[in-house]
C-alpha positions as CSV (number, residue, x, y, z in Angstrom):
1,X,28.5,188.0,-5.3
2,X,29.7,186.1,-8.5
3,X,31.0,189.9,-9.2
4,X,33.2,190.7,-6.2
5,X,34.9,187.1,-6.4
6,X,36.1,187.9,-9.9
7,X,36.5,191.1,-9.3
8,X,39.1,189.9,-5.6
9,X,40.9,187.6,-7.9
10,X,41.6,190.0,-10.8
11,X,42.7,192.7,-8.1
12,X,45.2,189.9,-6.1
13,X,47.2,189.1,-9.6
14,X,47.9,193.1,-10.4
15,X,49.6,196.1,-8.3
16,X,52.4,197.8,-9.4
17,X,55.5,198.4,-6.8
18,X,54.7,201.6,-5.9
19,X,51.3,200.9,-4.3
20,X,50.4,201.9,-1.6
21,X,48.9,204.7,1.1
22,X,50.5,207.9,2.1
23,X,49.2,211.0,4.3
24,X,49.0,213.7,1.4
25,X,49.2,217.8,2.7
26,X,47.5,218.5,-0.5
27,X,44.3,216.5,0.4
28,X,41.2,218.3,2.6
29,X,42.6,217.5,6.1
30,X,45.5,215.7,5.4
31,X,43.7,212.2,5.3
32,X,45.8,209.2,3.4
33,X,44.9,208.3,-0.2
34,X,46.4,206.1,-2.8
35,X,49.9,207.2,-4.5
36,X,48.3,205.7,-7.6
37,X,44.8,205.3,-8.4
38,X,46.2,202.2,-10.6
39,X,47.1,200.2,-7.1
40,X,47.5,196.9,-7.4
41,X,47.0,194.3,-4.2
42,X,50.1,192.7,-4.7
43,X,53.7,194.6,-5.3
44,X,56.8,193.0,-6.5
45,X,58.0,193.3,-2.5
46,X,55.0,191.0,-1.6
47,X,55.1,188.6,-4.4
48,X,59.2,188.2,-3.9
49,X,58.5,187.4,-0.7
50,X,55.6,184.8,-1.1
51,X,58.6,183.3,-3.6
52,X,61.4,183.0,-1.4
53,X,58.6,181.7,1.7
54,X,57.5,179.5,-0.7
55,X,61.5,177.8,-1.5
56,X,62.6,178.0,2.1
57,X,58.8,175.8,2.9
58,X,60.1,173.7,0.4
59,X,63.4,172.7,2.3
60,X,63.8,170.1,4.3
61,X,63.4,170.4,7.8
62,X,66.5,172.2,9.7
63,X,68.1,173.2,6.5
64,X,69.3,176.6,5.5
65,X,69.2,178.5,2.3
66,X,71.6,181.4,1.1
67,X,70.6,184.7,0.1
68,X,71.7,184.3,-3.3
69,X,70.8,180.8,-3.8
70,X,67.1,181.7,-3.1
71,X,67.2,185.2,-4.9
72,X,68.9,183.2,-8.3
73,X,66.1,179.9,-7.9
74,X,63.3,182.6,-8.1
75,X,65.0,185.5,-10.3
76,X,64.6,187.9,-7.7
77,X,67.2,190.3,-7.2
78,X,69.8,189.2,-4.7
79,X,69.5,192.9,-2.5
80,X,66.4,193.7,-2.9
81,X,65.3,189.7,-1.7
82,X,68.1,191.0,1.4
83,X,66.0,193.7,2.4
84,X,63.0,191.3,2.1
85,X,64.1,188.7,4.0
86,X,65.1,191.0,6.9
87,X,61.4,192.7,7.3
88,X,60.4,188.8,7.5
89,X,63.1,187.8,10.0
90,X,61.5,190.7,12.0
91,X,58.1,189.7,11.9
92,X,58.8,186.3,13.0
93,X,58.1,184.1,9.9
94,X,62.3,183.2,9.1
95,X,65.2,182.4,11.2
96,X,68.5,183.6,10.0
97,X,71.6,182.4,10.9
98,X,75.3,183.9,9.9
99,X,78.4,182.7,8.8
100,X,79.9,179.9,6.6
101,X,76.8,177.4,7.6
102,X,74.4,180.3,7.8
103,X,71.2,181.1,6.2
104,X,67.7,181.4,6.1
105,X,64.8,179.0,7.0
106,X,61.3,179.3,8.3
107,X,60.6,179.8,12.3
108,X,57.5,178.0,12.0
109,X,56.2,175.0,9.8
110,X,54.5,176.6,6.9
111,X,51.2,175.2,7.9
112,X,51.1,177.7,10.6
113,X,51.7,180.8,8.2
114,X,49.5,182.4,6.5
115,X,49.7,184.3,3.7
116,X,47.1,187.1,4.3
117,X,49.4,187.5,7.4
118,X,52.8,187.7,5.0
119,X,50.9,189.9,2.3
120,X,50.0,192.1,5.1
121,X,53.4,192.6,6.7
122,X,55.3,192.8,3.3
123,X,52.6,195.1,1.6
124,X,50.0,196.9,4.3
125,X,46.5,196.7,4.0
126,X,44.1,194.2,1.6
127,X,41.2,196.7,1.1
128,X,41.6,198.5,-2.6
129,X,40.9,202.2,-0.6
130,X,41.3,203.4,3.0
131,X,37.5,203.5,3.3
132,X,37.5,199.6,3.5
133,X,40.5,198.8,5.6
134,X,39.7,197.1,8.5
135,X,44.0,197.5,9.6
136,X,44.3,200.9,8.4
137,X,40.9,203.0,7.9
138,X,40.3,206.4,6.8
139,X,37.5,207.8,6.3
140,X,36.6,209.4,2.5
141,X,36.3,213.3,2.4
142,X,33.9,212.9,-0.6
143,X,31.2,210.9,0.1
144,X,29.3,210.1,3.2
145,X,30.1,206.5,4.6
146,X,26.8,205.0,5.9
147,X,25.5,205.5,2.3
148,X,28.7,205.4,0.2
149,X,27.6,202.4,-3.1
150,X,31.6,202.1,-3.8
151,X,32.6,201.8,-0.4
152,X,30.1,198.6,-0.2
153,X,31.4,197.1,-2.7
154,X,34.7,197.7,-1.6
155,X,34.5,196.2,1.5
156,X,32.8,193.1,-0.1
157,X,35.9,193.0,-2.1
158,X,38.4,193.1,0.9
159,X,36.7,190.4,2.6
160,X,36.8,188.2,-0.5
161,X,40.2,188.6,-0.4
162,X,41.4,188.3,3.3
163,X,38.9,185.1,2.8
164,X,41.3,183.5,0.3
165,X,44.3,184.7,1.6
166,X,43.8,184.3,5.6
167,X,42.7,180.6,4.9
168,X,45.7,179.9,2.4
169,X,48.7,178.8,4.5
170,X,52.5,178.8,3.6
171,X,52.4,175.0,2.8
172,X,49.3,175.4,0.5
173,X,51.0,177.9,-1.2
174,X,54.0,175.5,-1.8
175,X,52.4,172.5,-3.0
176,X,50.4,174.5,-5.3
177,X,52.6,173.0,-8.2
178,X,54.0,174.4,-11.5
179,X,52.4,175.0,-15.3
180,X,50.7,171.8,-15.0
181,X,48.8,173.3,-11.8
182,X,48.0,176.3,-13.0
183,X,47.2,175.2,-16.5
184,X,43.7,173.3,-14.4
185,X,42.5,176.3,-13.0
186,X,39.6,178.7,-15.0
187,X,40.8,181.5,-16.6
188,X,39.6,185.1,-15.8
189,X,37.3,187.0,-17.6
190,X,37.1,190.6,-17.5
């Protein structure tokens, strides 16, 4: 078990921006797979989001925050955190509010979100392949499923990481600190 909680942590710091799952008409029967087998949890999209949830938590209480202001305190790019911002308004987890006194700040206290919920929206699905997904499962064309060893595994390591993340809320995530914070934790061995 020791295994699959390193192995959920190292997988939850690394996935590159084009992750993800697509329906492929070059694969038997059509069935999604991976764009690239070096998928990482986590893309820039998720992560920039968890950063500007995590300034507007910050706020205080019935204050606003500008685009820019948010995209320049976390170096995200100001468009990009625009686009961002507006799959978040959708799902329910901002308010946004135009004009010369207009902005952005969260819908709910932060204690109520949670970030397996944010990750989710922002990114799709936890599991590392489509054999594990409990959101968005498809079945493998190369192996048989009741006996599949990786698949297992797999799902082990999914539900490591919807642990963390589904019990981590918005406000957890905010008071989680700077280099001082981080600095405490183990490091990761692979």
């Amino acid at each position: 078990m020791a295994l699959v909680h390193c192995f959920a942590r190292l997988y939850v710091r690394v996935r590159p921006k084009e992750a993800g799952w697509r329906l492929d008409a070059d694969s038997p029967g059509g069935r999604s797979r991976h764009t690239n087998p070096s998928r990482q949890m986590l893309t820039r999209k998720g992560k920039y989001g968890l950063k500007a949830l995590a300034h507007l938590a910050a706020l205080p209480p019935g204050d606003l925050a500008f685009v820019g202001e948010v995209a320049k305190a976390n170096n995200i790019p100001k468009k990009f955190l625009d686009a961002i911002l507006a799959e978040l308004r959708n799902a329910g987890f901002v308010y946004s509010r135009k004009g010369k006194a207009g902005g952005y700040c969260l819908a709910r206290p932060p204690e109520e979100i949670k970030i397996g919920h944010v990750v989710r929206v922002l990114d799709g699905p936890l599991a590392p392949i489509p054999c594990a997904s409990k959101t968005r499962y498809q079945p493998c064309d190369d192996c048989e499923e009741a006996t599949c060893r990786v698949r297992h595994l797999m799902l082990d390591v999914r539900n490591a990481i919807a642990e963390v993340l589904d019990n981590t809320s918005l406000a957890e995530l905010r008071d989680a600190g700077g280099p001082e914070k981080l600095v405490e934790q183990e490091p990761i061995r692979a």
